[in-house]
N, C-alpha and C positions, 0 to 999 in steps of 0.2 A: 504494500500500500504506500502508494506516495499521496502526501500533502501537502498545499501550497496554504501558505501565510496569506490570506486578504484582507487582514485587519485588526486592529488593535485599538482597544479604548481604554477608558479607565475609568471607573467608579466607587468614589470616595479611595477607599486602600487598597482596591482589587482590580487586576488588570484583566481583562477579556484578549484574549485571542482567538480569532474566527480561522478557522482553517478551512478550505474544499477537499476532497477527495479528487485527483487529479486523473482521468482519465474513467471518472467514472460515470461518463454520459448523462442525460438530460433525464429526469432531475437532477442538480445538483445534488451530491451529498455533502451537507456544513455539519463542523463539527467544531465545539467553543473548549477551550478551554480557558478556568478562571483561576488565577494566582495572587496571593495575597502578599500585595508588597512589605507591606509591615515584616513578615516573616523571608522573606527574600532578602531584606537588609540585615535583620538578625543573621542567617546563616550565611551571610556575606557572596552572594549566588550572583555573577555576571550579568547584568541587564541584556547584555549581547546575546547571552548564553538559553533566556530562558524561552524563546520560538524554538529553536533544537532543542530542550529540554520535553516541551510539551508537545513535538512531536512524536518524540520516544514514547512518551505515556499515550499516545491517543495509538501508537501502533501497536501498542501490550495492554492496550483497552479493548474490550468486547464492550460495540454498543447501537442500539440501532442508530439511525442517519436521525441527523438535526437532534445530536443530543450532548449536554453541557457535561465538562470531566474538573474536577477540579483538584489541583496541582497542591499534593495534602501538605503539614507539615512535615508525617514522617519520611513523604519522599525528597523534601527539600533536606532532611538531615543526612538521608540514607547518601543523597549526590555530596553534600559537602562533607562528607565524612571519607568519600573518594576522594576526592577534591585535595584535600588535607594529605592523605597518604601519597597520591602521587607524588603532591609537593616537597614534601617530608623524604621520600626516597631519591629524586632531583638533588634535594638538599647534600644528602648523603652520597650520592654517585658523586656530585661535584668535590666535598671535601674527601675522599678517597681516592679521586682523581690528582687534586691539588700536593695529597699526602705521598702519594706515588709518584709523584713528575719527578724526576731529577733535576735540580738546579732551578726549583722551585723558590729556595728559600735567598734566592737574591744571587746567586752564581754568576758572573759573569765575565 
């Protein structure tokens, strides 16, 4: 299933995204997802990031057409809790890296 992004609003602390189902003929099928900013800024979640976010959840959602998903907190924790570790392992390849270079420590 592919979807396309058609829109985006905001109401009071929650952001709507309208998505289409892309290639799936007349009628369209729309499908919203609603995210609550308040908790977006808690788990520190990329504003960039969260159309790819809620399209992951609308493809590991079962639901009929023209129907609203909403983007919970435990899955805003479950993402920045990856989020975290990647960075956290990054952190760690690079000073392992740094600890292993020869001629690291000012050599010249």
């Amino acid at each position: 299933m592919v979807f396309a992004l058609t829109s985006f609003t905001d109401e009071s602390s929650l952001r709507r995204f309208t998505f289409e189902l892309v290639g799936s003929g007349p009628p369209r099928t729309t499908m919203v997802v609603v995210a609550d900013m308040a908790l977006v800024r808690k788990y520190e979640i990329p504003l960039q990031e969260l159309p790819l976010l809620c399209v992951r959840l609308l493809q590991s959602w079962t639901a009929d057409a023209d129907s609203t998903a909403v983007f919970s907190e435990k899955e805003m924790i479950e993402y920045a809790n990856r989020r975290k570790e990647a960075k956290d392992l990054a952190e760690r390849k690079r000073h392992m890296y740094r600890a292993a270079k020869p001629g690291a420590e000012g050599d010249a």
